[in-house]
N, C-alpha and C positions, 0 to 999 in steps of 0.2 A: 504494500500500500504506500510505496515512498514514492516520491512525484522528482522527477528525474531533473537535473538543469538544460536547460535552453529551450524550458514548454510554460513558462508561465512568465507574465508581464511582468514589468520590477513594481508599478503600484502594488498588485497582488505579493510579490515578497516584500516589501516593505512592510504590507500591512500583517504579511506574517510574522516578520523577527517585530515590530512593537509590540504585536499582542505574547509572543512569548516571553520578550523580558517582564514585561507588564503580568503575566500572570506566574512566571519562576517568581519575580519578586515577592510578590501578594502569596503565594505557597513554600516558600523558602520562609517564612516568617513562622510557621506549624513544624519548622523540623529541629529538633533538640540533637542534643551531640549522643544521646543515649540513642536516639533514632537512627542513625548511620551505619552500624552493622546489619540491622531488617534490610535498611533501603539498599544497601550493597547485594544483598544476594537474593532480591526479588527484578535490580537491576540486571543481575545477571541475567535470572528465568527469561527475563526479557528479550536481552540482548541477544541468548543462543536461539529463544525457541523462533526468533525474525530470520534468522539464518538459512533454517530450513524451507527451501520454496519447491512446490509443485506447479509442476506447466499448466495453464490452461489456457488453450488458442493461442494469440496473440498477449497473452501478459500473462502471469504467474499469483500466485497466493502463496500465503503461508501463514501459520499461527502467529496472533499479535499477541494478546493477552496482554492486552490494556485494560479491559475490563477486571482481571484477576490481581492487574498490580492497584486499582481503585477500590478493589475488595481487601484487598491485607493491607495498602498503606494508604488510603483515605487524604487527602488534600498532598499529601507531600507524593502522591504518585506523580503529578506532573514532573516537577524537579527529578525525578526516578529513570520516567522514561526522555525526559531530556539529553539527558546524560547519556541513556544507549544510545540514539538517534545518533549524537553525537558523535562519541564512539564507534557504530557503523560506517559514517561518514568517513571518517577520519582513516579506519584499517581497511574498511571493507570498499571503498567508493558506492555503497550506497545510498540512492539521491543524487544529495551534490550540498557542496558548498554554499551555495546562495539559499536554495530550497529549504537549510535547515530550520527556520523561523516556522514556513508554512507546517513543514513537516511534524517540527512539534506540537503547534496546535493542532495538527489535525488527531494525533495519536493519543495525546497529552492532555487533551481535550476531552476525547473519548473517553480517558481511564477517569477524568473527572466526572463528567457525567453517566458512567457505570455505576461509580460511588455516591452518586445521588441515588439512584435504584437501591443499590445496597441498603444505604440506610432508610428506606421506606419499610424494612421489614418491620423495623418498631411499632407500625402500625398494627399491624395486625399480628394474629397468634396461632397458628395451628400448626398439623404436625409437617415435616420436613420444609421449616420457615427457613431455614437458611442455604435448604437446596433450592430451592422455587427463586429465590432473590439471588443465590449465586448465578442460576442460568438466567436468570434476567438481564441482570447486572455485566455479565458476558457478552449476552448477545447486544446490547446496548452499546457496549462498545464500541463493538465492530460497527454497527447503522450508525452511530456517530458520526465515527471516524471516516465512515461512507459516503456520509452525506457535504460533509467537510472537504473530503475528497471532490466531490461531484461538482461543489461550487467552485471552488480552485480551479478546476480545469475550464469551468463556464467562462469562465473571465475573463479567457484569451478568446474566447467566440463561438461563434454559434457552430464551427467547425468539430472543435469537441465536444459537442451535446452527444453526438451517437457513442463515443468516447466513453465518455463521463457515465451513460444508463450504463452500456458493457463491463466499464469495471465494477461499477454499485451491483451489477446483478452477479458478478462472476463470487464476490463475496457474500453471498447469502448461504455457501453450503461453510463458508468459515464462521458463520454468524448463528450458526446453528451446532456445529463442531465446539467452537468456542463457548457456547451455553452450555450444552453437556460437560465440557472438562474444567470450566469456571463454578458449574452448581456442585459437582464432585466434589471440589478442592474445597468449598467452600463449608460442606456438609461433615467433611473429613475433619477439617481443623477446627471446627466447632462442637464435635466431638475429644479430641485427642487434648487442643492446645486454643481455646478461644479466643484467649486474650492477644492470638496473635491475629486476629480479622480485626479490621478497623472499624471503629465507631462500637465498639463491645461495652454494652452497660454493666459495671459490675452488678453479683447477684446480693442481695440484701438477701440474707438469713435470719426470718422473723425469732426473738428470743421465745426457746422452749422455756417453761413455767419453771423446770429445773434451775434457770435462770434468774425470777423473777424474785425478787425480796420478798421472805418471809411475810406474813400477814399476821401471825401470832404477835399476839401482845405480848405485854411482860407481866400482867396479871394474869393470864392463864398459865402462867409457868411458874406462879409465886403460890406456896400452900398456903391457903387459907384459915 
């Protein structure tokens, strides 16, 4: 889903590297020095699982899991997959140089607005609440990120309109892939380790009566 250089206008990267510093800034303010070992090694999940691409037609796919890095790191995903984008660029020539702006928000974006989904679970309550909002929260990514994509590419013209539908439609079987292994991970570590999914309310453990101070007086224990 990286958008290559010498296909998009410079208005269009302009307005993508302001909106990335402008939103690393504002999510770079939620990350603590305790937080940087998580963000490192869900950067990575990121970084390798982009790596892997399957052909289809004329452009390729491959697992984003931007949605799964807005599920375990909640606002500081962006600055997260910033960084891989980056990093890809940088080893891989994926993208390009100029594109890196668009590129993050369009990913970076996504994994924000997954983690909106995510944390709608708190609304409601039933059972496998955190596999139903992990695949949500997954697939949401991806149409994001899709649809971010779609508009990027409009913007050089009405040439890439047929463009633009082809790659939004060629990730629908990622958007559904990505649901299933984002609601798994999700349902898994919510079990095993919760505190490590973001936005996790600690659980309040009402006091057993065992607990609760005596009620006897001191005249029922004095002999009369």
């Amino acid at each position: 889903m990286h958008i290559s250089d010498g296909i998009l206008e410079w208005p269009t990267l302009v307005a993508g590297g302001v909106g990335t510093v402008a939103m690393a800034a504002y999510t770079l303010r939620k990350l603590d020095l305790d937080d940087i070992p998580k963000v490192s090694v869900i950067t990575s999940v990121f970084f390798v699982a982009s790596l892997i691409h399957v052909p289809i037609g004329f452009s390729s796919v491959h697992l984003i899991l931007n949605g799964l890095v807005g599920v375990v790191l909640g606002m500081r995903a962006f600055p997260a997959i910033m960084l891989g984008i980056i990093l890809q660029t940088i080893l891989f020539g994926h993208g390009g140089i100029t594109v890196i702006g668009v590129n993050c928000v369009m990913l970076g974006g996504g994994g924000l607005c997954a983690y909106a989904v995510w944390q709608l679970r708190h609304r409601f309550h039933f059972k496998k609440n955190e596999m139903v909002f992990g695949a949500l929260a997954g697939a949401t990514g991806i149409f994001s990120s899709g649809i971010i994509l779609a508009l990027a590419l409009l913007t050089t013209g009405k040439e890439f309109a047929v463009v633009a539908g082809l790659a939004l439609g060629a990730h629908i079987p990622v958007m559904i892939v990505e649901g299933l292994v984002v609601g798994a991970c999700a349902a898994f570590l919510a079990k095993v380790k919760p505190d490590a999914l973001a936005g996790q309310r600690p659980i309040v453990i009402a006091p057993t009566d065992a607990a609760q101070p005596s009620t006897t007086s001191a005249d029922e224990d004095t002999p009369k």
